[in-house]
N, C-alpha and C positions, 0 to 999 in steps of 0.2 A: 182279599186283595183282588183287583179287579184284572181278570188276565184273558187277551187274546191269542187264540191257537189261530195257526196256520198252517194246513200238511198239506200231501202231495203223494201222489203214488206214483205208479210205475205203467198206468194202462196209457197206449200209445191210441190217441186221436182229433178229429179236427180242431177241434177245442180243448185246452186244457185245463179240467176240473182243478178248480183249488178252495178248499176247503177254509173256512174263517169262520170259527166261532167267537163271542164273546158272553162267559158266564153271568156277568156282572156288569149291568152298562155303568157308564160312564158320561159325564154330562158331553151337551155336544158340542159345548165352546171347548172341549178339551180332546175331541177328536184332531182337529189339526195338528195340536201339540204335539200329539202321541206320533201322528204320521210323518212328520219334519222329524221328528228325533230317530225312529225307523229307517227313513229316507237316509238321514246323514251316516245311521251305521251300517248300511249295508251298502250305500255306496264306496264308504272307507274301505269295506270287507273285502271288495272288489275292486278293489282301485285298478288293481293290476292285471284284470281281464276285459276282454272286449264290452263284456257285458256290463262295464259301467257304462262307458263309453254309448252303447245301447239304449241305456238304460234315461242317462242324458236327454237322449238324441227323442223318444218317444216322449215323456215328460214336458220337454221343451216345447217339439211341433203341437201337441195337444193345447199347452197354455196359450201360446201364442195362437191358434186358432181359431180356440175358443172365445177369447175377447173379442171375435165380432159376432156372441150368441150371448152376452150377458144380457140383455134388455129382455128376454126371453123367460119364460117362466119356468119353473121346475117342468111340469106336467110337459109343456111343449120340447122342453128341453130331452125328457124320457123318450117323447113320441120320436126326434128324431135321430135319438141316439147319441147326443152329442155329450152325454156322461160315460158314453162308453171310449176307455182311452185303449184298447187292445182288443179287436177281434179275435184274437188267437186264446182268449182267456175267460176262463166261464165262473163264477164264484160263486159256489156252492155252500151248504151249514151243513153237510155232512162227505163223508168218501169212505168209500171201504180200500181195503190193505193198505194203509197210510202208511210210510214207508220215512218221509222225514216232517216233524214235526217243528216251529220253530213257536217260542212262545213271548210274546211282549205282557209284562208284569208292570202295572200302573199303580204307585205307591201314592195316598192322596197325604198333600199337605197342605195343614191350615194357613188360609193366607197365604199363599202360593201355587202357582201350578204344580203339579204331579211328577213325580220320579219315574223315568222311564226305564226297566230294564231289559234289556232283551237278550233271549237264549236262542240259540240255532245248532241245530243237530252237528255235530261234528263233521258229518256226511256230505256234510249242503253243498250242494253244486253251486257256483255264478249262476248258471241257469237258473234255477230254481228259484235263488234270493233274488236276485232281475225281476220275475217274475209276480214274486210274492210283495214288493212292495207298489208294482201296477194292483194286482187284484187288491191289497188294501186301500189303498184309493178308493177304487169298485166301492170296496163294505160298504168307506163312510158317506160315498155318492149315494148310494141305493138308500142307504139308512136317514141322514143328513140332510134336510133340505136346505140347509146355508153353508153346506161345507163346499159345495161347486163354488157360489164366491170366495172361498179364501183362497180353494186349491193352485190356481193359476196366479195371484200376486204370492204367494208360498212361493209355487217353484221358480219362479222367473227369478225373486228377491235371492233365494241360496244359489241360483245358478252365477248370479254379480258376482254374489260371495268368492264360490271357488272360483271364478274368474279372474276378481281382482286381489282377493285377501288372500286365503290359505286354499291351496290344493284339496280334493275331496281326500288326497291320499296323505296327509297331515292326521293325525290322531286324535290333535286340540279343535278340527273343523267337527269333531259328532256334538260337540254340543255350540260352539261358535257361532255356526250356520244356521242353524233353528234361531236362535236368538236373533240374530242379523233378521232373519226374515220375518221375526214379531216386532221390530224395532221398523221395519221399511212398512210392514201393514199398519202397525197401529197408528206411526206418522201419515200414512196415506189417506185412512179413512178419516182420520182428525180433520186433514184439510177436506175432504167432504163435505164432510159438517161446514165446516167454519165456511166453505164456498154457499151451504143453504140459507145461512145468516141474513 
């Protein structure tokens, strides 16, 4: 089963090392997937601390910014940094004393997109889980060269979501919200298309 770590120690500095492995890739039309279902449960997990609200807040200003760099090419995009959504945040494949670990488990099914489940240390700070779903971002940017276009009609689309439908802090929005936002992309890029016709 294909499963991504994500840890975190305890060393205090400019940038905060966060560690993403993945044993077993996973195709890359299915990175989004994984990261919307991630996105929805740890902002639930959070609902009730600042660091949703945070968490929001950085997600949002990035997508919206970023749509005046789409025409842009990956390579150029790299050069000016504009895949980078957190200065404060370094993503590393390894960290020594790893101290919380949290693990997302991608179950594949035929004929359907993948089972997402995800585990987090009992321990886990808001901080931390805040944290760790910007540097996942990071992975599938660095790794992804079409995941930058999904990323920002993603967040924008579940941001509507908890806006107008169900609160991040609603229990039924961890899988609701992901949906809603393959439902508003896949309508989107349709009309694309149909506008190249």
């Amino acid at each position: 089963m294909p499963t991504i770590s994500i840890g975190f120690n305890d060393t205090v500095q400019l940038q905060k090392n966060i560690m993403i492995s993945m044993e077993t890739p996973i195709q890359e039309n299915e990175h989004i997937w994984v990261w919307d279902h991630y996105f929805a449960y740890v902002l639930n997990l959070i609902s009730e601390n600042d660091e949703s609200i945070e968490l929001m807040d950085t997600l949002t200003n990035w997508s919206q910014s970023f749509a005046n760099n789409m025409a842009l090419s990956f390579e150029e995009l790299s050069k000016n940094n504009s895949l980078e959504l957190s200065q404060n945040i370094q993503v590393v494949s390894d960290i020594e004393d790893c101290k919380q670990l949290y693990f997302i488990e991608i179950s594949p099914q035929e004929g359907y997109w993948p089972n997402v489940h995800i585990k987090s240390s009992e321990d886990a700070t808001p901080e931390n889980l805040r944290d760790s779903v910007i540097a996942l971002a990071e992975f599938f940017l660095i790794h992804n060269q079409h995941f930058y276009r999904e990323l920002p009609l993603h967040m924008l689309a579940m941001r509507k979501f908890y806006r107008d439908e169900l609160p991040y802090s609603d229990e039924t929005s961890i899988k609701q919200a992901p949906a809603f936002a393959f439902d508003t992309a896949f309508n989107f890029f349709q009309s694309l298309e149909q506008a190249k016709q």
